[in-house]
MILUMPA-600742 format. One record per residue (C-alpha): x, y, z; residue in one letter. Coordinates in pm, 1 decimal, padded with zeros to 6 digits. Layout:
BEGIN
X; Y; Z; A .
...
***
This chain:
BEGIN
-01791.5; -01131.6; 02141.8; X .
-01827.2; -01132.0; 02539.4; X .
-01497.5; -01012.3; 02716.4; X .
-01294.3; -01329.6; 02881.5; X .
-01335.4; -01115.7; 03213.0; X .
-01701.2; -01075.9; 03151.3; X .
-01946.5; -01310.6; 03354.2; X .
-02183.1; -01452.2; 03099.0; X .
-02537.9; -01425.6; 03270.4; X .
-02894.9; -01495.4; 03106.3; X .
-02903.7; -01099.0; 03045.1; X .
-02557.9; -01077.4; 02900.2; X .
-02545.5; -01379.1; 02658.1; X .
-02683.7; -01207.4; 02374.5; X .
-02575.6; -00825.4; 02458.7; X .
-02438.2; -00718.1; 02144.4; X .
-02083.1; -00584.3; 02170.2; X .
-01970.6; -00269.7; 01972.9; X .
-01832.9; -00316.7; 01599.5; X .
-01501.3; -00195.5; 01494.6; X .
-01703.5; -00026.3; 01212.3; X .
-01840.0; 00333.7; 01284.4; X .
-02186.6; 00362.2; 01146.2; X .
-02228.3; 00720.8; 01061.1; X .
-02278.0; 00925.9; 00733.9; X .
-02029.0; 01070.4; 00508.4; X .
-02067.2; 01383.7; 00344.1; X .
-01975.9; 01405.7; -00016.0; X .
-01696.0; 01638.7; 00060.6; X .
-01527.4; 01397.4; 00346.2; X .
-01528.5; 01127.2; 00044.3; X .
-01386.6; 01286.3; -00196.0; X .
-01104.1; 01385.5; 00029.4; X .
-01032.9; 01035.8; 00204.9; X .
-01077.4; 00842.7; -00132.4; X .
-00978.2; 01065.6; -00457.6; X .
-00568.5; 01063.0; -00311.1; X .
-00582.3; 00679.3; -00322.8; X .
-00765.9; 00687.6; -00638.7; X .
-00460.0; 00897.2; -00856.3; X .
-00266.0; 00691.6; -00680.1; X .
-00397.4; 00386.1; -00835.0; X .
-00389.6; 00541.2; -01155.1; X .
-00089.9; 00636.0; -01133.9; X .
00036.1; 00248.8; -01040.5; X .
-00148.6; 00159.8; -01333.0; X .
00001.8; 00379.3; -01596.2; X .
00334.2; 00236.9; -01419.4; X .
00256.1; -00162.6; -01538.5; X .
00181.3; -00048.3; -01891.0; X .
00401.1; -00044.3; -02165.2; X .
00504.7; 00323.5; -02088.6; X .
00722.0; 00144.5; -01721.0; X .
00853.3; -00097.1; -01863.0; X .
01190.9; -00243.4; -01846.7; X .
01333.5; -00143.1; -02197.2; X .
01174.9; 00203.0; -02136.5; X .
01323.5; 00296.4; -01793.5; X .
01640.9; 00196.1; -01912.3; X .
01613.6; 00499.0; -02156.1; X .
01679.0; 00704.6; -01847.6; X .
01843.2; 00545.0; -01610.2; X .
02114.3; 00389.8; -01810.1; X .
02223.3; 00750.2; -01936.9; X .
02221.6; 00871.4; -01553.7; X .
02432.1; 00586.3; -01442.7; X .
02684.3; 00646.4; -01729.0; X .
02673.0; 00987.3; -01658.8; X .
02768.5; 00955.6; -01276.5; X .
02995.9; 00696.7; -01365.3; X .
03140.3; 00672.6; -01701.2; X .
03299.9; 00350.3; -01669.2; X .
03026.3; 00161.0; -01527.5; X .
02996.0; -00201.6; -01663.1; X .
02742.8; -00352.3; -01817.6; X .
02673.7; -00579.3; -01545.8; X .
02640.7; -00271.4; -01290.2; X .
02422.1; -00146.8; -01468.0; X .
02125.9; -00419.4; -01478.2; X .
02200.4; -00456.9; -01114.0; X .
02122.8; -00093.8; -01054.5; X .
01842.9; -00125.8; -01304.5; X .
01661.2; -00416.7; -01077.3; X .
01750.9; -00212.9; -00774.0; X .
01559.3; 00060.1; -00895.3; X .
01226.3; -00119.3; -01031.4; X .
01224.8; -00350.0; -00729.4; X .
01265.6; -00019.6; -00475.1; X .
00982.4; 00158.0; -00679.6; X .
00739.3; -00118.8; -00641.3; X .
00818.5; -00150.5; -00272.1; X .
00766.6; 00232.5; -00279.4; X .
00453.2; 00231.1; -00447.1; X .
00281.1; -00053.7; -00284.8; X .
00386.5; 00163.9; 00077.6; X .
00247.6; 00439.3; -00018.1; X .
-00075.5; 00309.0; -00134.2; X .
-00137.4; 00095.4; 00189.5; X .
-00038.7; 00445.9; 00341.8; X .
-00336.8; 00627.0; 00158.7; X .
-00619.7; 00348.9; 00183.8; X .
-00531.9; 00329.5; 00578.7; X .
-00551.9; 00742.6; 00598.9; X .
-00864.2; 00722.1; 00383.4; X .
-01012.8; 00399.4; 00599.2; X .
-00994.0; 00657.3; 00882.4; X .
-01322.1; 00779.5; 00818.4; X .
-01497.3; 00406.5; 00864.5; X .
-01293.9; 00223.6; 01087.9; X .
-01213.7; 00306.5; 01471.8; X .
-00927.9; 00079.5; 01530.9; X .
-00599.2; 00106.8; 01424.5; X .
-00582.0; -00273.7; 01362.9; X .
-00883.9; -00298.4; 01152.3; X .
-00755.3; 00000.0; 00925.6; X .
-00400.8; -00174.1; 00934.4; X .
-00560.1; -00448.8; 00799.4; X .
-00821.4; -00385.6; 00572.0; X .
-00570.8; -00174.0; 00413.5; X .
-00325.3; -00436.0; 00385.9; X .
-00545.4; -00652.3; 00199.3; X .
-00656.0; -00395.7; -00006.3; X .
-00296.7; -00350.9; -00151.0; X .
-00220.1; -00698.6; -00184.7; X .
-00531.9; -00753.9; -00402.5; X .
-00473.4; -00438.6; -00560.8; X .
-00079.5; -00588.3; -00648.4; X .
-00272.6; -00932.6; -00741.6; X .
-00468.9; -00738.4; -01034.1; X .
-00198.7; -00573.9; -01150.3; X .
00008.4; -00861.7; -01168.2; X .
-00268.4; -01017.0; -01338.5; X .
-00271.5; -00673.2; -01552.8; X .
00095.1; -00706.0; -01667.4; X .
00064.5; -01067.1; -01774.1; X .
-00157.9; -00911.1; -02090.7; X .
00060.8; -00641.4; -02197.5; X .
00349.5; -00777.0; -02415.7; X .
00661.4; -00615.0; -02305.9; X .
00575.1; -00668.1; -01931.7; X .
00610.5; -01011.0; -01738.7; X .
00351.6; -01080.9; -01440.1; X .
00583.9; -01248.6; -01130.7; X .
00450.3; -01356.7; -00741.8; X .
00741.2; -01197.1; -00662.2; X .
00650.5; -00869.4; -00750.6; X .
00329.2; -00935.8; -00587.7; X .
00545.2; -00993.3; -00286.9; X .
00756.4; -00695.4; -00297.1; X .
00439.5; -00498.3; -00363.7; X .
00290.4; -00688.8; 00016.8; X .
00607.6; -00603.1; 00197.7; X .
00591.1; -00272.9; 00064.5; X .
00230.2; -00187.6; 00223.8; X .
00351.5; -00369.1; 00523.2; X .
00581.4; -00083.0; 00518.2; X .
00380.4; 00173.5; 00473.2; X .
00188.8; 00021.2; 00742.6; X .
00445.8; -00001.3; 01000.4; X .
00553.5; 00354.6; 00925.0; X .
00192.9; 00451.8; 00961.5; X .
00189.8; 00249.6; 01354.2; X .
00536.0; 00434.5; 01442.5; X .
00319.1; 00756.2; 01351.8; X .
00019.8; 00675.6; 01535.1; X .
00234.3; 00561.6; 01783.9; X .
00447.7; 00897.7; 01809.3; X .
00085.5; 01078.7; 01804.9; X .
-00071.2; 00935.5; 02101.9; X .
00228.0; 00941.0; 02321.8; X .
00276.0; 01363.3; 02222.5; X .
-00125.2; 01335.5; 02304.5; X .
-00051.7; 01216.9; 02699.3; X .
00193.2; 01471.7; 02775.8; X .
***
């Protein structure tokens, strides 16, 4: 795409402008280190919308915690707390992948914006599946609004990733 500033002449119309893409090759060893973090890291969300994560089962431990804080917690507290907890962890989790697939995007892509973004579809597709994954295993329940927890969440991630690059560059002019 031509510049707005840019005067379109015979010579120019078909100049081809510069892609956000970097065209270079990867070593084996630059791979490995951009990609196997995000890869555990999907793993690990996996392992977290089996039957292992689910509701019932993280109960086990956090029920005991809150009634050891507070004895006389009610009942009522406590499934509040509970949905706190799983809701904040799938915020957390969906950050810190977006967080990983922009840091390991790095390699590929110039632009912050076209990292930002790639990597925010990336986790929202990556939430879609395993939304789709839960609605097979019998003691989960799929929901679109874990799916959009899971988007805000790598928005997140993002945004704390901008404030970063942000932070960088201006330490960079000084």
């Amino acid at each position: 795409m031509i510049a707005p500033a840019a005067r379109v002449t015979p010579e120019t119309r078909f100049v081809r402008q510069a892609s956000p893409v970097r065209v270079r090759r990867l070593n084996f060893r630059e791979v490995i280190k951009s990609w196997f973090p995000v890869v555990i890291w999907i793993a690990v969300i996996f392992l977290g919308s089996t039957d292992l994560m689910s509701a019932e089962h993280t109960s086990r431990f956090i029920t005991p915690f809150l009634r050891w804080l507070k004895p006389d917690i009610s009942v009522a507290a406590i499934v509040q707390v509970h949905f706190f907890v799983r809701k904040t962890a799938h915020l957390s989790e969906y950050a810190i992948l977006a967080t990983l697939i922009f840091r390991a995007l790095r390699q590929v892509m110039a632009r912050f914006q076209w990292r930002a973004l790639a990597a925010l579809f990336s986790a929202v597709l990556f939430a879609s599946a395993d939304e789709f994954h839960q609605s097979f295993v019998t003691s989960r329940t799929a929901s679109l609004g874990d799916v959009g927890i899971d988007s805000i969440g790598a928005v997140v991630g993002l945004l704390l990733c901008g404030m970063f690059y942000l932070g960088r560059g201006r330490r960079k002019l000084r």
